[in-house]
C-alpha positions in Angstrom: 0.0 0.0 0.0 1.1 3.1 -0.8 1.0 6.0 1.5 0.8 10.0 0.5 0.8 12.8 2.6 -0.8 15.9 1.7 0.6 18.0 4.6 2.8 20.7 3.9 6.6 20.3 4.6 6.4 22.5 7.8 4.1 20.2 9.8 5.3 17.0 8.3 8.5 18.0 9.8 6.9 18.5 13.2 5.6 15.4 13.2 8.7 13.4 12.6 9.9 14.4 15.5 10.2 11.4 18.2 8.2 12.9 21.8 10.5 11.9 24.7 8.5 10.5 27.6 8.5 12.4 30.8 9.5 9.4 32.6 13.0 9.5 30.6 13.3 13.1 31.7 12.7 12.6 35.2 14.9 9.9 35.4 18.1 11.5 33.7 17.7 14.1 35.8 17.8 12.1 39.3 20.6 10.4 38.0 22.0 13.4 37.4 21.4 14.7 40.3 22.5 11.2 42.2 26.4 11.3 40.5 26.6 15.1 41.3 25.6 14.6 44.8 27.6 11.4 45.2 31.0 13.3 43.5 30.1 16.2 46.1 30.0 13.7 48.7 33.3 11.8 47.8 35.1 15.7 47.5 33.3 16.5 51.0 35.1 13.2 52.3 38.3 13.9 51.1 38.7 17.3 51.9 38.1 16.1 55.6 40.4 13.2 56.0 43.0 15.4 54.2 42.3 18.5 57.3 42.7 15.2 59.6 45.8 14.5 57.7 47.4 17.9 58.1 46.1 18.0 61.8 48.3 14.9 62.2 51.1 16.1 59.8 51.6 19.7 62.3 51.5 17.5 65.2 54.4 15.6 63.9 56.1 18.7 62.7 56.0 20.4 66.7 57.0 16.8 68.1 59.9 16.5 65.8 61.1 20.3 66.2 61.4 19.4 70.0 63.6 16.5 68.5 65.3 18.8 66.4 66.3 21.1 69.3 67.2 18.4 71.8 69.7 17.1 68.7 70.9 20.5 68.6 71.7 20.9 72.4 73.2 17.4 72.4 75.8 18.8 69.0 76.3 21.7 71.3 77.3 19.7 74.1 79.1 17.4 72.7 81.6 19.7 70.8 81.9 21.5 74.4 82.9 18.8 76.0 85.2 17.2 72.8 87.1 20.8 73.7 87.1 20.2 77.4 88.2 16.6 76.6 91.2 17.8 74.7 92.3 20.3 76.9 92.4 17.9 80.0 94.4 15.7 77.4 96.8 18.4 76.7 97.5 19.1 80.4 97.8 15.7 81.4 100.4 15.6 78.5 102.1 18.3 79.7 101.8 17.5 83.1 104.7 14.7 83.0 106.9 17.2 81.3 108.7 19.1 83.8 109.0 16.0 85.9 110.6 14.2 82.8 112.5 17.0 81.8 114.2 17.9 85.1 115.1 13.9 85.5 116.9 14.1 81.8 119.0 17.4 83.5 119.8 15.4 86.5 120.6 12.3 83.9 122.8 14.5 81.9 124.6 15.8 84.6 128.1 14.5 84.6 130.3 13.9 87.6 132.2 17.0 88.0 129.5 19.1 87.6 126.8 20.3 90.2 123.5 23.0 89.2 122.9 26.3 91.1 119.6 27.1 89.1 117.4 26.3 86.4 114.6 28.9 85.4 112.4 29.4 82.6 111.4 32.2 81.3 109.6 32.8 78.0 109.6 29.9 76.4 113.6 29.4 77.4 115.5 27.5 80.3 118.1 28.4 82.1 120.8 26.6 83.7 123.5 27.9 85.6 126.0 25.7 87.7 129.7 25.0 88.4 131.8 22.2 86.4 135.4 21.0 87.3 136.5 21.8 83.9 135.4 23.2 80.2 135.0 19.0 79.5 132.4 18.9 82.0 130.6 22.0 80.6 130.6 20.5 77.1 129.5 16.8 78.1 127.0 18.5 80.1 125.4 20.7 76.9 126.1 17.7 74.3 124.1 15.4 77.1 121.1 18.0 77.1 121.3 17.5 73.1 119.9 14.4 73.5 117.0 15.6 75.4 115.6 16.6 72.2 111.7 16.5 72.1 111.5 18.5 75.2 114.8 20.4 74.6 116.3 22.3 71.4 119.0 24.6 70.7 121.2 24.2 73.0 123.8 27.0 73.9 126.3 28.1 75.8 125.8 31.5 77.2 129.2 32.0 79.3 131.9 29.9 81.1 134.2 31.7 83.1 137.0 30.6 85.5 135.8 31.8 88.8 137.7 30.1 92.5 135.3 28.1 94.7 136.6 27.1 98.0 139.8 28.1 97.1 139.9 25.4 93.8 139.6 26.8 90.4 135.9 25.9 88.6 134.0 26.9 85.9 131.1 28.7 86.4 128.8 28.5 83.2 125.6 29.5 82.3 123.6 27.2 79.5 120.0 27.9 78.0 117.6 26.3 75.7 114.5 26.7 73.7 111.8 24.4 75.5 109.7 22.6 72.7 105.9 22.5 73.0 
């Protein structure tokens, strides 16, 4: 069968068109509404466990800032006492020295010889003393060479022939640069 319409093209065209039940409508726009409520929800959600998250994140920040200053205090401390430590070390070193050194003096003292002082002054000592003879004076200074850690330069600052008891001696005079 053949089927002619007489209608003009401007409501033919109306009539072509498909209606769209109000069901459909309704229902595209509660699902609509549903995912846009739902992603409102999940954003809601988030953005409160991520507050909670930085709640927890500052508390870890102030506790580890106490940390961080206790570590500091402890650095501070322990270079203080790493100076202290070195200093005791450094006078217990040095404490042994003028014991040792005036043992090597009485060591190197030859027979024929006897001290009248010893001083130090900046940096230098002094001996002074009477010898027999100019053989004692020079055993005496080349036995003070071999003090050498404690002792350098070793020199001979007068020997003259003086009378002691009525004998002739040597009274000399000897200094040296103390090391360290």
């Amino acid at each position: 069968m053949i089927r002619i319409n007489l209608l003009p093209r401007e409501e033919r065209r109306r009539k072509s068109r498909v209606a769209i039940p109000q069901t459909t409508i309704i229902s595209a726009v509660v699902l609509a509404a549903a995912v846009l409520g739902g992603g409102w929800y999940w954003i809601k959600m988030d953005v409160v466990r991520l507050r909670e998250e930085i709640v927890v994140v500052q508390g870890e920040i102030a506790r580890n800032k106490e940390v961080v200053k206790l570590i500091e205090q402890y650095a501070r401390d322990k270079k203080l006492l790493h100076e202290r430590l070195i200093l005791v070390q450094r006078l217990a070193g040095a404490k042994n020295t003028p014991v040792l050194l005036l043992d090597g003096i009485n060591q190197a003292l030859p027979e024929g010889g006897w001290l009248t002082g010893i001083n130090k002054a900046s940096g230098k000592l002094i001996i002074q003393g009477y010898a027999s003879s100019h053989f004692v004076v020079a055993e005496l200074m080349l036995s003070l060479q071999r003090l050498k850690p404690m002792v350098d330069n070793v020199e001979l600052k007068f020997s003259e022939l003086e009378l002691y008891e009525g004998k002739p001696v040597e009274r000399f005079e000897i200094s040296a640069a103390l090391s360290g």
